[in-house]
N, C-alpha and C positions, 0 to 999 in steps of 0.2 A: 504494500500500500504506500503512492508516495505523498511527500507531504504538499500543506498543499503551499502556493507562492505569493505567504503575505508578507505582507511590506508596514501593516498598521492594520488598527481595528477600529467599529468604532460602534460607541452607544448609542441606544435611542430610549429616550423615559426609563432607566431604568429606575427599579425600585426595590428595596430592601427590606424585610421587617425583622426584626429580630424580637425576642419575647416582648411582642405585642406592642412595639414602637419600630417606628417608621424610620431607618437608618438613615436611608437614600429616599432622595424623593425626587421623583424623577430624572434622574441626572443624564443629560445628552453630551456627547463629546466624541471628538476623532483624535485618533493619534497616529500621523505617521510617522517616515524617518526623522531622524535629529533625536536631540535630549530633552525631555519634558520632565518637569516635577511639578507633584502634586504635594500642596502643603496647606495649611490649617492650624487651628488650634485642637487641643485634643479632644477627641469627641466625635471631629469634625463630619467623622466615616472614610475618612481616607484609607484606611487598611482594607475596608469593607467594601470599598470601591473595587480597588484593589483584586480582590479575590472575587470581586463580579466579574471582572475583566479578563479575568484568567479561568472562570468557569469554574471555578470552586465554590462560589459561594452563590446557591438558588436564586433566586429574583422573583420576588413577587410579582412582578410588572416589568418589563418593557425589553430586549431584545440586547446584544451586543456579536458585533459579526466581523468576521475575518477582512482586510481590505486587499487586494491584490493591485498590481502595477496597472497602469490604465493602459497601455498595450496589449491586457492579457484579455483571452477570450471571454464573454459574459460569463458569470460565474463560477467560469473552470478556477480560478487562481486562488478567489476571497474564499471556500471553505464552505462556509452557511456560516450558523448558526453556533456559535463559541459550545454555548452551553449543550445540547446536540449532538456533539461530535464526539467519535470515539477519543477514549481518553489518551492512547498512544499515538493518533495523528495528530490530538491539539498539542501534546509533546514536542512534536516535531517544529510546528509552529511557532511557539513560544514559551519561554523558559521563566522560571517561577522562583523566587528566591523567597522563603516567609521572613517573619519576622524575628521569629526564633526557630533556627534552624534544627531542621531533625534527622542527626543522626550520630552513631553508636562512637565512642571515646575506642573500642577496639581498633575500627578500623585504620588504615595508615592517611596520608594525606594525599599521596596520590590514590592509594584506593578510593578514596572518598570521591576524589575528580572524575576518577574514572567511570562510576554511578553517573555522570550525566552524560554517556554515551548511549545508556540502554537505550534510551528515546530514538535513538537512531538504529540499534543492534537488534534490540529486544533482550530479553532478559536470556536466552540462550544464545546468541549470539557470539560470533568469535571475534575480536578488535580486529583489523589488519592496521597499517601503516597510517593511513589518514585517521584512525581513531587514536593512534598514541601521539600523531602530529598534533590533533585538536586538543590532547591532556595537555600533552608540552606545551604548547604556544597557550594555553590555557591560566597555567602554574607561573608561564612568566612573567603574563601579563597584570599577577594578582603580587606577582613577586613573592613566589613560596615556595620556589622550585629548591633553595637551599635546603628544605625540611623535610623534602618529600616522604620521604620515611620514618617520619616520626608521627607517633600515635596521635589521635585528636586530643586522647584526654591530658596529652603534657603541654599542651599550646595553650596561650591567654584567650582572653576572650576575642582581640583585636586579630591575634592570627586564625581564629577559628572563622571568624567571618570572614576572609579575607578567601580561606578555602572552600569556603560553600559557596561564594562569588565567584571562585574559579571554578566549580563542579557546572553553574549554569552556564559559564561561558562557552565551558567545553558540549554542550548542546550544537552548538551553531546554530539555535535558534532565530528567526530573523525579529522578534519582538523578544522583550527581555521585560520582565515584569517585574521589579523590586522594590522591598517593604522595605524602608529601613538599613538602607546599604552602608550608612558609614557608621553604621552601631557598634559603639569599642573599638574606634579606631583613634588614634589620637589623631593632631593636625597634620604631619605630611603625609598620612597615606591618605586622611580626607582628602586633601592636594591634590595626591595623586589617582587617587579614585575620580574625582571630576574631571580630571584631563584623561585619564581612560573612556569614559562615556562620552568626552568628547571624539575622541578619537571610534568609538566605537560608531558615534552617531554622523561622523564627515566621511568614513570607509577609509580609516587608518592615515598615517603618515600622510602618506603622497596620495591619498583616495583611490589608490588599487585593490583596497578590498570590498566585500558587500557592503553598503549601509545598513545600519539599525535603526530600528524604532527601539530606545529607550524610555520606559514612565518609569520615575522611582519615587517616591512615597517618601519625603526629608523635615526632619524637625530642622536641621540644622542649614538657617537661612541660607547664610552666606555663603552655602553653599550650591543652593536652590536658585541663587540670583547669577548663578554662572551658567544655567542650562540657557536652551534656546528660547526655550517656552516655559511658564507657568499654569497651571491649574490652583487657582485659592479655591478652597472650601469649607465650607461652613455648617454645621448643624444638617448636614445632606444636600446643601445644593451648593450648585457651583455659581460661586461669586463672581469669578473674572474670568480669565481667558486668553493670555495671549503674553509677548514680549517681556521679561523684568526691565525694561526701559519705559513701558505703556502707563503713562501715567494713571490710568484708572486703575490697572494692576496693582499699582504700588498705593493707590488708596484705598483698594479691598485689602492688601495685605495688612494695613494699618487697622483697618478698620476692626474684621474679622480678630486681632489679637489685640483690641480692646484701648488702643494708643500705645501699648506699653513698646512699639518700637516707632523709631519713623527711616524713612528711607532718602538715601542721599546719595549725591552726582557727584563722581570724580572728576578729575581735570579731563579724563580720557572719554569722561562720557559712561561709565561703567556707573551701574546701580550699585550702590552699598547701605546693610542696614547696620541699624546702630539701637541702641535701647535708650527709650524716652527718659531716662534716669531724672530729669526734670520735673518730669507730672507724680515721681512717688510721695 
């Protein structure tokens, strides 16, 4: 079965409830290539978003669907229907990183990477050559090829995430769907985690590889204000919509965390936020 050739997905109304309260309320959106975050205050349903979009999590209401290149035959490329789909070709599709990663402190760290080939293998599968080129080029990119062989449960918390972020790369999935990517990481790999998604979302260095569609799920602004694109939300719906240059953007984001930041322009023209330290 092959996979099928999306490039981004996108919502329409969808709808969430969770014991008996309304997560999502009708939230519509597209994502395609480039770096998108999604951020909020907590609460906001951004993880729940999240896992609508990746077909984990039911929907009460309204639909979310595969997008293909606009060259590709009607249909043939986008998939259908996220939720719908068998669970080993939405696999293939796109890759799912939670929030709190799961899995066993036995394993090694490249075994660990190695888990995000199945989606391509299947679970009886044999790797050849391009499956351990994906681990490799996978490990280096997360910068954790020096450990490889070292158990999960002797790593901190900063290099555990660092591994399960390598397990989804090694997917080759062309969407990439992540909760919470720079969790326990101190500031240069945050650094260098946002110039990897950038880099993942231009098609590398010199743009000779495929594009991605990235959405990742960031408490941490300043580093949210370096994607391409923003998603603010709020209590289930989506506030904004578009550039961290857009000045409406940047007054949902104020708005949405209550004043406690505000947002401000470099010499270069780059958005930065700062905490309203002033209004306490």
């Amino acid at each position: 079965m092959s996979a099928p050739v999306a490039v981004g997905l996108a919502a329409q109304a969808v709808r969430v409830q969770l014991a008996q309260r309304e997560v999502l309320q009708g939230v519509s959106l597209r994502v395609g290539v480039g770096w998108t975050a999604l951020v909020g205050p907590n609460g906001a349903g951004k993880s729940t978003l999240l896992r609508a979009l990746a077909g984990l999590q039911p929907l009460s209401g309204g639909q979310v669907r595969l997008l293909g290149p606009a060259d590709a035959p009607a249909g043939a490329a986008a998939g259908g229907d996220v939720h719908r789909m068998p669970p080993a070709l939405r696999a293939r599709a796109l890759a799912w990183l939670a929030q709190q990663g799961d899995v066993t402190g036995e394993l090694t760290v490249r075994e660990t990477v190695e888990l995000g080939r199945i989606a391509r293998l299947g679970v009886l599968g044999t790797p050849g050559a391009a499956d351990h080129l994906a681990v490799e080029r996978a490990m280096a990119l997360t910068e954790c090829t020096a450990w490889q062989d070292r158990p999960l449960e002797g790593l901190s918390g900063g290099e555990r995430q660092r591994v399960l972020l390598a397990r989804v790369l090694a997917t080759d999935a062309p969407l990439l769907l992540l909760d919470e990517p720079t969790t326990h990481l101190d500031a240069p790999h945050q650094v260098a985690l946002a110039r990897l998604f950038r880099r993942l979302a231009q098609g590398g260095v010199r743009g000779d590889e495929p594009r991605r569609a990235v959405l990742s799920v960031l408490h941490d602004l300043p580093i949210a204000l370096c994607a391409d694109r923003l998603l603010v939300l709020d209590a289930g719906t989506l506030q904004a919509d578009g550039p961290p240059s857009d000045p409406s953007v940047q007054a949902a984001l104020v708005r949405v965390f209550g004043g406690a930041i505000r947002i401000e322009t470099d010499a270069a023209g780059r958005a930065r936020v700062a905490l309203a330290l002033e209004a306490a």
